[in-house]
N, C-alpha and C positions, 0 to 999 in steps of 0.2 A: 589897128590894135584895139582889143577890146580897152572898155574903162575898169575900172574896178568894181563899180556896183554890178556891169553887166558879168564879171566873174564871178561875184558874189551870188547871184541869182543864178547863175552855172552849176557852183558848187551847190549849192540847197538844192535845187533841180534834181542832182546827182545822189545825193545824200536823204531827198526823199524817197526815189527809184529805189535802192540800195532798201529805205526802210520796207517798201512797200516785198519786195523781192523777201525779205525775212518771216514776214507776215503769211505770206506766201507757200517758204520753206516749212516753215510752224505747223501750216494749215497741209502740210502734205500736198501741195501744190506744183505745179510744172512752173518752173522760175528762170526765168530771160534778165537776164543784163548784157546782152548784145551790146557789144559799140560802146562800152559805158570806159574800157582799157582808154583805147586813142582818147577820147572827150576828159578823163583827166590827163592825161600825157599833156594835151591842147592846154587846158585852163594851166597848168604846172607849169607851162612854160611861156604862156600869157604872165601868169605872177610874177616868175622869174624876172620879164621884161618891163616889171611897174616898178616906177622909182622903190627906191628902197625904202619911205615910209609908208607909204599904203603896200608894198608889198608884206611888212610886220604886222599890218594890219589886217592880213588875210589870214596868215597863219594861224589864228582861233576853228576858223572856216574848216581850213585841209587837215587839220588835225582832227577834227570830229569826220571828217570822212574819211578818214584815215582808217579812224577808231572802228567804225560803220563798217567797212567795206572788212578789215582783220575778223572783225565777230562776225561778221556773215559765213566768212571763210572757213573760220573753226566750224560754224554748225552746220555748214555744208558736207565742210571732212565729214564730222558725229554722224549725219547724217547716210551720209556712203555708207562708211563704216557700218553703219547701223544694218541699212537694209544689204550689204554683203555677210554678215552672221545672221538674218534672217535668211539669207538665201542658201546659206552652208546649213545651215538647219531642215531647211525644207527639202536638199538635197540628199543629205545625210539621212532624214528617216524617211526618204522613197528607196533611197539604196541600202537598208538595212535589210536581211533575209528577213523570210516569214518564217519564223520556225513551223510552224504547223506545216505548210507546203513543202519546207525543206528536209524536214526530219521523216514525212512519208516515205515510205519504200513503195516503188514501183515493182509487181512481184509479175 
């Protein structure tokens, strides 16, 4: 079973990834957090299994990764969302007619 510090250096670990992946997002970047689900699943239940006063003493830790990994989340949605009405955009005025070419009469 892991100790506490080695959780502790888990989570930061985690919680750095997460920052770097935002940074990432910002920069319009292709952004990987592969594997990062199960590795807190693992530390969450590492915690779980540490007595109960060092496991009070983590929860500072999981809640700023918490916080981390929620705001990624949202500006990943923004982010979709974003470039899906750019893309309805870009759609929208290749599929509008041309009037000039449409209003021609073929005689």
């Amino acid at each position: 079973m892991p100790n506490k510090s080695d959780l502790l250096n888990d989570i930061n670990a985690m919680a750095a990834e997460v920052g770097t992946a935002m940074e990432k997002l910002e920069s319009n970047e292709i952004v990987t957090l592969e594997g990062i689900e199960p590795r807190i699943r693992e530390v969450m239940e590492a915690v779980a299994d540490l007595p109960p006063d060092d496991a009070v003493d983590m929860r500072p830790a999981l809640v700023a990764l918490l916080e981390k990994m929620e705001f990624f989340s949202t500006s990943l949605q923004e982010k979709i969302d974003q470039l899906r009405i750019e893309e309805a955009d870009a759609a929208g005025q290749k599929s509008e007619p041309n009037p000039v070419i449409d209003d021609e009469k073929i005689e």
